[in-house]
N, C-alpha and C positions, 0 to 999 in steps of 0.2 A: 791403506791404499784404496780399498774398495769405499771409504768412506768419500773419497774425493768426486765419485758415481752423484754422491747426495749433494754436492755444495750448495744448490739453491735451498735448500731447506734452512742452512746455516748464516746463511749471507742477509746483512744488514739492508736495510733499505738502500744507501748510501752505494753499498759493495752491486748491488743489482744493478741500479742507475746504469750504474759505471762498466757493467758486463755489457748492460745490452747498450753502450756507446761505442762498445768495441765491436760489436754483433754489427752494428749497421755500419762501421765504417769501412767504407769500399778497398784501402791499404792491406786489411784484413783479409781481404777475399783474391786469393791467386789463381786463376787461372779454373775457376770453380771451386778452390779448396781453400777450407778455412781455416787459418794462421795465426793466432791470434794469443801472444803470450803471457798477458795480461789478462785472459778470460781465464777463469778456473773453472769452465766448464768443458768438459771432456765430451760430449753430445751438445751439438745446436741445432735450430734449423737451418734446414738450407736458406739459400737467398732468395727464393719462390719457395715460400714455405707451403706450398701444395705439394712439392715432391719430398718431403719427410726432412730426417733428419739427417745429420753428418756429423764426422768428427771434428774435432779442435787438434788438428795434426802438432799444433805448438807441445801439447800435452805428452809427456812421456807414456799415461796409459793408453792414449790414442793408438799410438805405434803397437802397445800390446795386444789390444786389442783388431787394431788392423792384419798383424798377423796371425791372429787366432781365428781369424773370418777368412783370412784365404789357407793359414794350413788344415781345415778340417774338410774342408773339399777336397785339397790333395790329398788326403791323404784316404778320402775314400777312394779318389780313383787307382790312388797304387797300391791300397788293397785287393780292390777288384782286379785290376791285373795280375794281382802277387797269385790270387784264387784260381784264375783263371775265367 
């Protein structure tokens, strides 16, 4: 699973072309979020690639990872509540 983090390393000239076909194509980009089933990367950049990167929400580890970025804040705060 964590190897899927790497796929450009692995990816054919041919396999790359054809990611970043999907990267620019505007079908792919909803509402600022990128969609994209056919990308096997899990990390893009955004669409203004001066604001970083984003996830490929099409991706299953995308979602794990999206939930492991909002529960570790939660879960500081109801700590801190739990402490007082």
């Amino acid at each position: 699973m964590l190897k899927q983090l790497w796929t450009a390393r692995d990816m054919s000239v041919d396999e790359w072309t054809a990611a970043q076909a999907e990267w620019r194509n505007p079908a792919n980009w909803r509402y600022g979020v990128y969609y994209a089933p056919r990308d096997p990367h899990v990390w893009v950049r955004k669409q203004r690639v001066e604001f970083g990167w984003t996830l490929n929400m099409a991706h299953r580890l995308a979602w794990l990872l999206a939930a492991a970025m909002l529960a570790a804040p939660i879960a500081i705060i109801l700590l801190r509540h739990a402490i007082g």
